[in-house]
N, C-alpha and C positions, 0 to 999 in steps of 0.2 A: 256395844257402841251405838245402834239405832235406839238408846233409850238414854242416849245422854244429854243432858240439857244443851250443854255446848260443848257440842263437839270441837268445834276448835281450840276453843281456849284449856278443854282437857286432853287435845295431843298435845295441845304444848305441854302440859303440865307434866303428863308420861314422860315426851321427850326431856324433859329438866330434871326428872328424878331416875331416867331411867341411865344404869352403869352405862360409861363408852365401849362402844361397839354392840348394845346389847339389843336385843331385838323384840320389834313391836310385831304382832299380830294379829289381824282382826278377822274372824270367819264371816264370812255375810251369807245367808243361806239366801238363793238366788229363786226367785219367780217361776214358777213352776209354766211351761209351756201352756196348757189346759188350764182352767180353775178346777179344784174340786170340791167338794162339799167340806166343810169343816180344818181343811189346810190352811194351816197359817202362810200368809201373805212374804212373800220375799221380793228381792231388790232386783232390778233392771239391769242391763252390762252399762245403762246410762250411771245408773247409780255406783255400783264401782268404779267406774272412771270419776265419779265426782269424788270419792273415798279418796283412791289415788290419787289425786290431782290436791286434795286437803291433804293429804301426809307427808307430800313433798312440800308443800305449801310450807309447812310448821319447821320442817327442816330436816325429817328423816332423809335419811340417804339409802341407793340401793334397793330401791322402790320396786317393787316384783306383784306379780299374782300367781297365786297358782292353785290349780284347780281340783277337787277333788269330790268323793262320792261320800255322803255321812247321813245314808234314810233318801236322801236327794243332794242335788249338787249344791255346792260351797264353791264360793270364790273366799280364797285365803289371801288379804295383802298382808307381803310381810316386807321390814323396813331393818337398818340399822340405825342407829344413832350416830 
């Protein structure tokens, strides 16, 4: 998701091809507390709120996060259509 040219106008495009009721999911691997040498950079709780806030925007429904552990923590939004 963080390497798409336009994010908006490609959840729309997901939301329009995607079956009804079917669901979107985006993992965001989240900003690690400390820097460390050679970790790739992750996203803010500012930044998933902007996520979330563009997913309802487009028109998912059902809008959630939830959080889990994958090497380091992920925020998962996941949506319906």
């Amino acid at each position: 998701f963080h390497h798409w040219p336009t994010p908006e106008a490609d959840l729309r495009e997901v939301q329009r091809v995607l079956v009804e009721n079917g669901m979107l999911l985006i993992c965001l691997r989240m900003q690690l507390p400390a820097p460390r040498a050679f970790a790739a950079p992750g996203v803010t709780e500012e930044g998933v709120e902007r996520v979330v806030d563009l997913v309802r925007r487009v028109g998912f429904r059902q809008v959630r996060v939830e959080r889990r552990q994958a090497g380091r923590e992920v925020a998962c939004v996941l949506a319906n259509r």
